[in-house]
MMTF fields as JSON, N, C-alpha, C and O atoms, coordinates in Angstrom:
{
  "mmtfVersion": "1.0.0",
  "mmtfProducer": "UNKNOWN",
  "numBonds": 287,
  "numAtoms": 288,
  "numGroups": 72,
  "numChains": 1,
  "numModels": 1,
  "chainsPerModel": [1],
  "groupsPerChain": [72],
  "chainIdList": ["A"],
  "bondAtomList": [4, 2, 8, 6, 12, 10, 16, 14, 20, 18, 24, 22, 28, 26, 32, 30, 36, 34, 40, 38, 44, 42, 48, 46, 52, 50, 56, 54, 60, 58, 64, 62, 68, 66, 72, 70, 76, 74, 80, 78, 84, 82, 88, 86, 92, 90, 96, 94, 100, 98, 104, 102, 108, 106, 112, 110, 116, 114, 120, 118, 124, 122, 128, 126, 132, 130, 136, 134, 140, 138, 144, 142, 148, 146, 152, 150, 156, 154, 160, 158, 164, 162, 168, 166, 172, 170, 176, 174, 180, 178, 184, 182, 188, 186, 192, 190, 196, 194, 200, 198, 204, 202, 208, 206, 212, 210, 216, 214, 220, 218, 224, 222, 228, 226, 232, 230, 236, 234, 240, 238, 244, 242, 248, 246, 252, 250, 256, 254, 260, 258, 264, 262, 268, 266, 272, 270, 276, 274, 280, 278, 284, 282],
  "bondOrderList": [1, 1, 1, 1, 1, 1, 1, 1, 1, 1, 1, 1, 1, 1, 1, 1, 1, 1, 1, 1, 1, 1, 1, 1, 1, 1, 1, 1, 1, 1, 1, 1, 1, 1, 1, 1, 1, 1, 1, 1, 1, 1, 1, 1, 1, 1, 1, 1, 1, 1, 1, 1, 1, 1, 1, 1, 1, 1, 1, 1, 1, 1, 1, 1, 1, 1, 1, 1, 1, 1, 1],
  "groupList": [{"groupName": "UNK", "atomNameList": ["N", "CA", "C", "O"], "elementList": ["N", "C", "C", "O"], "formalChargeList": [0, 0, 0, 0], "bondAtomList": [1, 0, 2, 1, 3, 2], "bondOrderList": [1, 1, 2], "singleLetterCode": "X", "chemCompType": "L-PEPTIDE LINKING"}],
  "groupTypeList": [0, 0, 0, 0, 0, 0, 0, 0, 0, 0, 0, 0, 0, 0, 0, 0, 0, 0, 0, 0, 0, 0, 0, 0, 0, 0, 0, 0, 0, 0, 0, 0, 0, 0, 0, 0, 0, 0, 0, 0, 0, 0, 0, 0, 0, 0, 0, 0, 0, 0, 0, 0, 0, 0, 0, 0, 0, 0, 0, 0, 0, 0, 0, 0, 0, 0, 0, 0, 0, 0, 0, 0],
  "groupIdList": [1, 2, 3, 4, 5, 6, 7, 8, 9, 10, 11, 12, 13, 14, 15, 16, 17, 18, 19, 20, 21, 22, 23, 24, 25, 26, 27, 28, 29, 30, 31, 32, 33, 34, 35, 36, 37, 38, 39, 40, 41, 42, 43, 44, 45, 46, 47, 48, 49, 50, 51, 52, 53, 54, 55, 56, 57, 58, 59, 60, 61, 62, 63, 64, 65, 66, 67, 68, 69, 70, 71, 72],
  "secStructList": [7, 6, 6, 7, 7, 7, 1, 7, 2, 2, 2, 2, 2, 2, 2, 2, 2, 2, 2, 2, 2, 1, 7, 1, 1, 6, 6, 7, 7, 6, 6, 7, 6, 6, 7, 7, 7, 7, 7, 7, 7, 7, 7, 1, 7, 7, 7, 7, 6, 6, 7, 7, 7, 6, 6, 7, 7, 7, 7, 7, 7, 7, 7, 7, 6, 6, 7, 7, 7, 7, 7, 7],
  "xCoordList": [-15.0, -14.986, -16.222, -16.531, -16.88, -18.434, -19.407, -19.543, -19.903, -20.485, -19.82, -20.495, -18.802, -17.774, -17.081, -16.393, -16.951, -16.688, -15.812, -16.331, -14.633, -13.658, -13.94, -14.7, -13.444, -13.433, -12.718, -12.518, -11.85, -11.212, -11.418, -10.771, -12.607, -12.845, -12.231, -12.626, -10.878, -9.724, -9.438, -9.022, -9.321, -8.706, -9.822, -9.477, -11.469, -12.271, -12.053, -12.025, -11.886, -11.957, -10.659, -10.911, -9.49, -8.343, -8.472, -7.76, -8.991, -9.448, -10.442, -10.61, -11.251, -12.518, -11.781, -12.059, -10.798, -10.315, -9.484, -9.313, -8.949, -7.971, -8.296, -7.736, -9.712, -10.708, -10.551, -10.29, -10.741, -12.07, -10.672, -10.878, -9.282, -7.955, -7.682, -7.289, -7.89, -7.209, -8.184, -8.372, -8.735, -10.033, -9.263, -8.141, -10.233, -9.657, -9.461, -8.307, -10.562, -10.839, -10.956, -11.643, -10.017, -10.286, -11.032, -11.649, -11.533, -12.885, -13.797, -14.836, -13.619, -14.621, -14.788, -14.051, -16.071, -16.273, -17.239, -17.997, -17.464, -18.515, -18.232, -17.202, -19.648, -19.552, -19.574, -19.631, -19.495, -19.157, -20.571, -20.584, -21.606, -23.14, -23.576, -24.245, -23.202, -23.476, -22.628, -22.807, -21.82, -19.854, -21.047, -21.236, -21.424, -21.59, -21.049, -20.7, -20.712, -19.82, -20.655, -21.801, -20.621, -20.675, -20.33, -19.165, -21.218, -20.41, -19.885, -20.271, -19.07, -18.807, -18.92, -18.351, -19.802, -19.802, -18.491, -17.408, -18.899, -17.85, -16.937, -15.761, -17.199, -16.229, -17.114, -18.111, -16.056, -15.842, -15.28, -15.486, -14.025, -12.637, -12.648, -13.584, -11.872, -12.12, -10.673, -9.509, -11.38, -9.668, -9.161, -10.161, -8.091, -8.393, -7.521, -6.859, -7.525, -6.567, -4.93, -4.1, -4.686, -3.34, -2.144, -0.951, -2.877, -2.209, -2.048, -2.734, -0.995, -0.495, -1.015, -0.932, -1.467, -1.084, 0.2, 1.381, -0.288, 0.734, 1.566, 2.352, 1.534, 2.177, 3.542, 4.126, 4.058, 5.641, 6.344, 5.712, 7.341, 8.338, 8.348, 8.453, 8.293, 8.69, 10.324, 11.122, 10.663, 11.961, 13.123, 12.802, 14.354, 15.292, 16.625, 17.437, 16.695, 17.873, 18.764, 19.438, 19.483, 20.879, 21.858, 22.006, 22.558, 24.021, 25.005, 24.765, 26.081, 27.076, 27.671, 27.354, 28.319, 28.583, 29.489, 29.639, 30.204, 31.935, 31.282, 31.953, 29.965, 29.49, 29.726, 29.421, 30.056, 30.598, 29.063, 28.168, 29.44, 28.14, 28.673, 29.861, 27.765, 27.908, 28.629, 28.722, 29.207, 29.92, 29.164, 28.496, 28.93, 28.418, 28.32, 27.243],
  "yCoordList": [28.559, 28.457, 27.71, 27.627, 27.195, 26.571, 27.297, 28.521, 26.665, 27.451, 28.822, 29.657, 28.731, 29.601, 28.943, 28.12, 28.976, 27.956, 29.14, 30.188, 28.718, 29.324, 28.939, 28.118, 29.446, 29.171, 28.456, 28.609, 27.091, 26.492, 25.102, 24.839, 24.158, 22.846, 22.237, 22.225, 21.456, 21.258, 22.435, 21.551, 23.382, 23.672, 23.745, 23.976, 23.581, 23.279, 22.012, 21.966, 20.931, 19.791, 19.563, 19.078, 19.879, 19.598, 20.587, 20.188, 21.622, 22.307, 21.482, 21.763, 20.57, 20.097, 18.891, 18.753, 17.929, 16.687, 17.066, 16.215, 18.31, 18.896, 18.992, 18.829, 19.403, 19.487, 18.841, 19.012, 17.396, 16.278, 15.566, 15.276, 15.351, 15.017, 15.505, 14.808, 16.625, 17.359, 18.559, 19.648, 17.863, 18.519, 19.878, 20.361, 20.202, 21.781, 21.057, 20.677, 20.568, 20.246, 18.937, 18.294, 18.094, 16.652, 16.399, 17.202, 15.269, 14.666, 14.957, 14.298, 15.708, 16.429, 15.092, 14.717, 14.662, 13.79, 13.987, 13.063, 15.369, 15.858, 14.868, 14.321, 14.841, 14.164, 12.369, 11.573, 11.993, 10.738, 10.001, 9.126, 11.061, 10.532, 8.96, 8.32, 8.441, 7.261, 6.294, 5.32, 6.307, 5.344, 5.014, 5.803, 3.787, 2.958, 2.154, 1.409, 1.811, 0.781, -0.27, 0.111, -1.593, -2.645, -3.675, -3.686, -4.389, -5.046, -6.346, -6.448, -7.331, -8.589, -9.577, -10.602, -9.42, -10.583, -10.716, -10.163, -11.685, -11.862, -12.835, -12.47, -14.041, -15.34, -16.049, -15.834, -17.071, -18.399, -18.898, -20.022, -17.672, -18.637, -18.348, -17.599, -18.713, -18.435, -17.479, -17.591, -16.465, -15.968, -16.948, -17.66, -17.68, -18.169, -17.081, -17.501, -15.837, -15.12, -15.013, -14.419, -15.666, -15.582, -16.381, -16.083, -17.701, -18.787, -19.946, -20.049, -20.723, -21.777, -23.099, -23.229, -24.032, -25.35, -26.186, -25.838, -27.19, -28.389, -28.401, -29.342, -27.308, -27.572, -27.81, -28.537, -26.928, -27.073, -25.537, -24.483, -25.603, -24.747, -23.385, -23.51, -22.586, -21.202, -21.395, -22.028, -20.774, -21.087, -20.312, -19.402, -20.781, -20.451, -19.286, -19.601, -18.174, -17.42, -17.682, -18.346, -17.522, -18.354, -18.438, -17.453, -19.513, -19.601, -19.23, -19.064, -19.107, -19.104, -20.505, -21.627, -20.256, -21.623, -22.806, -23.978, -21.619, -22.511, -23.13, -23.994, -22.978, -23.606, -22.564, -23.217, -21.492, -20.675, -19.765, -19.505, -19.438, -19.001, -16.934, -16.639, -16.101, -15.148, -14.335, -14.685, -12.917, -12.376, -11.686, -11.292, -11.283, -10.383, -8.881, -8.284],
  "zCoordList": [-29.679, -31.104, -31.583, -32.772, -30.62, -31.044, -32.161, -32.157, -32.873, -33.91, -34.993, -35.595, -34.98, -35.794, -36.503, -35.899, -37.852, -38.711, -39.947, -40.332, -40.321, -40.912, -42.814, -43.329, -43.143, -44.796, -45.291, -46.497, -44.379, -44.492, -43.582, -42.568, -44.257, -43.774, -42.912, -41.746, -43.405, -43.187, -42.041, -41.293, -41.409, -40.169, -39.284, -38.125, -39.521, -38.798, -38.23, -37.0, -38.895, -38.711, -37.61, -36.507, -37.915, -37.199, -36.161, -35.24, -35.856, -34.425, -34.036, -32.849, -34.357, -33.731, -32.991, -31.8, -33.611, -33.773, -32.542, -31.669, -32.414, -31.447, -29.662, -28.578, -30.315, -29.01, -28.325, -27.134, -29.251, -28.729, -27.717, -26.539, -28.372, -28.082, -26.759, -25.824, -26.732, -25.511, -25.26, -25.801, -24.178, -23.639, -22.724, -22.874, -21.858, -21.09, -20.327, -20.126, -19.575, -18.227, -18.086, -18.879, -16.606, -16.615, -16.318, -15.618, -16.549, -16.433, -17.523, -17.555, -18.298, -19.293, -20.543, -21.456, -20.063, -21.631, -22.291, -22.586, -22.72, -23.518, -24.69, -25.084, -25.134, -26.591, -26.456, -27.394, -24.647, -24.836, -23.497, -22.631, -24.094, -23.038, -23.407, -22.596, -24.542, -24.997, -24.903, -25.633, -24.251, -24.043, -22.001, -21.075, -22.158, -20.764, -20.398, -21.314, -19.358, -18.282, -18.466, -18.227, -18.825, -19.298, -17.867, -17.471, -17.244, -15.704, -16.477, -17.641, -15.985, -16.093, -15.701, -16.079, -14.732, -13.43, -12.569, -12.763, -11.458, -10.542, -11.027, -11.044, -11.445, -12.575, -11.379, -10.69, -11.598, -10.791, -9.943, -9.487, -9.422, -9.163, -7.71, -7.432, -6.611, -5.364, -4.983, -5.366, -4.009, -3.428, -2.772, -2.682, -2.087, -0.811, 0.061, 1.009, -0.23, 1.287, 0.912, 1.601, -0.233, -0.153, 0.214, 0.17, 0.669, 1.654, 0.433, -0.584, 0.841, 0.204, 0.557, 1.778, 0.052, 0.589, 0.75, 0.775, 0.835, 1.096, 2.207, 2.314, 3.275, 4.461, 4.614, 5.417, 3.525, 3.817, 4.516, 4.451, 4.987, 5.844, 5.089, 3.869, 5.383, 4.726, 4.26, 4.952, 3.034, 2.708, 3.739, 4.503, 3.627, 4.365, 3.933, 3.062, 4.533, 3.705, 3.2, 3.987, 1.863, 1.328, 2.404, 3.126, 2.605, 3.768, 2.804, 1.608, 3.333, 2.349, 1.864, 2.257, 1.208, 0.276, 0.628, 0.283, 1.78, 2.703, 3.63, 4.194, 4.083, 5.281, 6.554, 7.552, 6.879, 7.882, 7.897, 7.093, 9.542, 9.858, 9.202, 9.075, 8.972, 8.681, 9.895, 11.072, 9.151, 11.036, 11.243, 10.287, 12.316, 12.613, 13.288, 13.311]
}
């Protein structure tokens, strides 16, 4: 429909608007050569791996409440 233009503004416009919405093909970002990825830097903060301090016990599974060992 490129370059074909109807006698009715208004349904040019809302076929164009339609386009731009819902492209054919993914990935398709015609129209968007000027939209650039912007970096941010890395920050400040450190990973450390995932690990905890303070050196305490891994927690323990709930017991039951009567004091009795589970059956098994």
């Amino acid at each position: 429909m490129s370059g074909h233009w109807s006698a009715t503004p208004i349904y040019d416009s809302l076929c164009a608007e339609y386009r731009r919405l819902f492209r054919a093909l993914p990935g398709d970002r015609t129209g968007e050569e000027e939209l650039r990825f912007t970096g941010f830097g890395t920050g400040t903060a450190r990973w450390d791996g995932g690990r905890h301090g303070g050196g305490r016990l891994p927690a323990l599974p709930p017991a039951p409440r009567d004091g009795r060992r589970y059956e098994r």
